[in-house]
C-alpha positions as CSV (number, residue, x, y, z in Angstrom):
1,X,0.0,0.0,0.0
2,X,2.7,2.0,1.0
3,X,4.3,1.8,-2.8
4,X,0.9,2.6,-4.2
5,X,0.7,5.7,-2.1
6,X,4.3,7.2,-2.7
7,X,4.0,6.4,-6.6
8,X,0.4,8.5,-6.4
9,X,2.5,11.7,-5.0
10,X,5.4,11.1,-7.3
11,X,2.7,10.9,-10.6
12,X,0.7,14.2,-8.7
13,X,4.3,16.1,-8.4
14,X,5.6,15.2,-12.6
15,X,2.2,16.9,-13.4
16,X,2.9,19.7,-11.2
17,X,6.4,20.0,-12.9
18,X,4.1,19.8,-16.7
19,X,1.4,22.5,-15.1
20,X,4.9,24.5,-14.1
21,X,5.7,24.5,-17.7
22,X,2.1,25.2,-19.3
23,X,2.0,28.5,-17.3
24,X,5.6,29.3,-18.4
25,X,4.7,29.3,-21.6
26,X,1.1,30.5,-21.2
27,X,3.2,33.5,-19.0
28,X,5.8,34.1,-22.1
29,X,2.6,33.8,-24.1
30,X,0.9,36.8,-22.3
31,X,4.5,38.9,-22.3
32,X,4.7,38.6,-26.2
33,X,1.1,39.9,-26.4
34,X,2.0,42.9,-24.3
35,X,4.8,43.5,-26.3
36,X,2.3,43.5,-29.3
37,X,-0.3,46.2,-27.7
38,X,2.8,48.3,-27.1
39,X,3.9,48.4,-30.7
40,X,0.4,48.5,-31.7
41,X,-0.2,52.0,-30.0
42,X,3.3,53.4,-29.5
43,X,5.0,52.4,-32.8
44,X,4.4,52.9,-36.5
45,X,6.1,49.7,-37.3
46,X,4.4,48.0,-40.6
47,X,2.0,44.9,-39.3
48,X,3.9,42.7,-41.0
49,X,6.9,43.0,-38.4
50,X,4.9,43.1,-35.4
51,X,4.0,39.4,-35.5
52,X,7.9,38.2,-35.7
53,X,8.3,40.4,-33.2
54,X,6.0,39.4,-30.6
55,X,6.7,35.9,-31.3
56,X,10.2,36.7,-30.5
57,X,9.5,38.4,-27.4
58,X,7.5,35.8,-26.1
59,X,10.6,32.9,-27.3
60,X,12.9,35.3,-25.2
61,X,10.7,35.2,-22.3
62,X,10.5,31.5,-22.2
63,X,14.2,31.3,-22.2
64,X,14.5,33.8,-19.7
65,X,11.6,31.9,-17.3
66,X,14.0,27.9,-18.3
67,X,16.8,29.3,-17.1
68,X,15.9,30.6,-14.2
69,X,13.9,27.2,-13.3
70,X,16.9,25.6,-14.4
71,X,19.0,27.5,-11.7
72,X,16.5,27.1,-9.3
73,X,16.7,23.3,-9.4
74,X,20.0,23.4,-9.5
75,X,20.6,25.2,-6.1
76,X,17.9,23.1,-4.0
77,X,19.8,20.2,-5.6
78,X,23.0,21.7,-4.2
79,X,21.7,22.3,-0.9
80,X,19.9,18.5,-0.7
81,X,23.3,17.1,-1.4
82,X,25.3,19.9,1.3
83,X,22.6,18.7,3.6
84,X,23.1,15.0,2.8
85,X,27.1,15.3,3.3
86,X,26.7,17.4,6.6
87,X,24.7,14.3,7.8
88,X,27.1,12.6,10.5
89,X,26.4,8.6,10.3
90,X,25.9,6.7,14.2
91,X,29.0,5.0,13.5
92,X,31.3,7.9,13.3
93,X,29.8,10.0,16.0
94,X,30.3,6.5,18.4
95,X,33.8,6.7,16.7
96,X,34.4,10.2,17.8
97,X,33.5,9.2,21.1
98,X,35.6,6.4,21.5
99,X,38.4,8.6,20.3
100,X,37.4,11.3,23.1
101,X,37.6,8.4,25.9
102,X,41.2,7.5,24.9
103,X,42.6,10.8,24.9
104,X,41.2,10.6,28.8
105,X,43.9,7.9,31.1
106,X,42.2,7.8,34.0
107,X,40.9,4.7,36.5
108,X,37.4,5.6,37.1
109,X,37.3,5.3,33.3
């Protein structure tokens, strides 16, 4: 039951990662149709240019939102595995002890 369970929150956290994605793009998306109402009003740039351009904008976005997601994951993997090597294992703390005892010559000991 137990497997069952964990493998129902792993499957629920890869379609969190996918929903991540769809926004990201649904975000870049939204930025390149900003950058199209801009031009629109503020620019007399020929309509023929303003589509390449917004699809650009919104490709550069993307980027922009991968790589920073990409960093992301890449420190919280760094601290996981600073976290995992800062672990001290029962064998070498009762090591470290024994170690401590010795340096100690005394008879009550």
């Amino acid at each position: 039951m137990a497997e069952g369970f964990f493998g129902r929150i792993k499957g629920m956290v890869e379609w969190l990662e996918h929903g991540c994605f769809i926004v990201w793009v649904l975000l870049s998306l939204g930025a390149g149709k900003a950058v199209k109402a801009m031009l629109n009003v503020f620019t007399r740039i020929p309509p023929d240019w303003i589509t390449p351009i917004w699809i650009f904008s919104s490709a550069l976005v993307l980027w922009a939102l991968l790589a920073l997601g990409k960093r992301l994951h890449k420190r919280s993997e760094q601290k996981q595995t600073a976290q995992l090597q800062g672990a001290v294992t029962p064998s070498a703390q009762f090591l470290k002890v024994d170690e401590f005892y010795k340096t100690y010559d005394n008879i009550m000991l």
